[in-house]
C-alpha positions in Angstrom: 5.0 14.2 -9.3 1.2 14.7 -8.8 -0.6 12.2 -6.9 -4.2 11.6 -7.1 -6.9 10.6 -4.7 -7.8 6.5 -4.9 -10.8 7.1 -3.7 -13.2 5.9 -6.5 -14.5 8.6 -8.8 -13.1 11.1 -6.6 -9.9 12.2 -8.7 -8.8 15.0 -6.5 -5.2 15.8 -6.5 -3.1 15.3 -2.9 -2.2 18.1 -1.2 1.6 18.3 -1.0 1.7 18.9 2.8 0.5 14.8 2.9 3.0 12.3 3.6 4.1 10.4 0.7 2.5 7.4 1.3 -0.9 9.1 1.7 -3.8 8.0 -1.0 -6.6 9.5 0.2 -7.3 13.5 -0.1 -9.6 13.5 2.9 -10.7 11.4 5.5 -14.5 11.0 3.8 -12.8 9.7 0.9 -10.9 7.1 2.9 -14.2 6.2 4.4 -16.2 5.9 1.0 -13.4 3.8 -0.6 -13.1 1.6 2.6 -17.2 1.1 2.8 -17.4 0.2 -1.2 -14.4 -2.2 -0.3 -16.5 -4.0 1.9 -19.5 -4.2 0.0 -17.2 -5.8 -2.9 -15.5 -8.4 -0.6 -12.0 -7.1 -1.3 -9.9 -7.2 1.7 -9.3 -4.0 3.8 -6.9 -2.6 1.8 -6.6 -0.1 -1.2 -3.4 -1.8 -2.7 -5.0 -2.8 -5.9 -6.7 -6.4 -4.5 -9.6 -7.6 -6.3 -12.7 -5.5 -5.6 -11.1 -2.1 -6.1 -12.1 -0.1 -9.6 -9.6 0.2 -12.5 -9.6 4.3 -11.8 -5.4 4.2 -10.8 -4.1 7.6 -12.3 -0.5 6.3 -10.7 1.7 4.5 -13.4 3.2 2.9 -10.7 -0.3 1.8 -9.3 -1.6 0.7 -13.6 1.8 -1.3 -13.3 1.1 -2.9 -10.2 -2.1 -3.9 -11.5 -1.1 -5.2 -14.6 -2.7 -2.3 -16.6 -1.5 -0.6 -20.0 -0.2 3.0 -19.3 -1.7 4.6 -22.2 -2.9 3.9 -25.4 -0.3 5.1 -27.4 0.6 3.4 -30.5 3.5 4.3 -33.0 2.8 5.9 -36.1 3.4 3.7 -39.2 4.7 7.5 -41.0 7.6 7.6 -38.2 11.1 8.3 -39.7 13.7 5.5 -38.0 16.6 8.0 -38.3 14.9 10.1 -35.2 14.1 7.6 -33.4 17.3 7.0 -30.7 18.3 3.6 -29.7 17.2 1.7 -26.9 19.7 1.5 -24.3 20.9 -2.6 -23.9 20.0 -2.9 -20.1 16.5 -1.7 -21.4 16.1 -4.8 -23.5 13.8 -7.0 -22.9 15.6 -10.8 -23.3 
């Protein structure tokens, strides 16, 4: 899985020798993301409050935030024959 920097409009991917809970790619970036943090009034923490940009690369970070994944829509020319069923846990009820 690559992981990207939260740092806003830094978009560096993380090295791979960085722990897994890392979200920074350097220590400047963790600095710049914690000073525009504090000039938005968000709290003091980059876990998707209010006050951090909408620049999440992570799916699990869009989720977290209530944001779409992509844009993706289906195309009305899609043949239903290759299109495999969705398993019933998947369901939404």
């Amino acid at each position: 899985m690559i992981r990207y920097c939260a740092a806003p409009e830094c978009g560096k991917t993380l090295p791979a020798d960085l722990p897994w809970n890392a979200r920074y790619c350097s220590s400047a970036c963790k600095s710049r993301a914690a000073r525009l943090r504090a000039v938005a009034g968000a709290p003091d923490t980059a876990t998707g409050h209010p006050g951090t940009p909408d620049t999440a690369k992570d799916a699990f970070e869009r989720l977290r935030r209530g944001l779409p994944l992509s844009q993706w829509k289906p195309s009305p020319n899609i043949d239903p024959a290759g299109v495999p069923d969705i398993p019933e846990f998947l369901r939404r009820k």
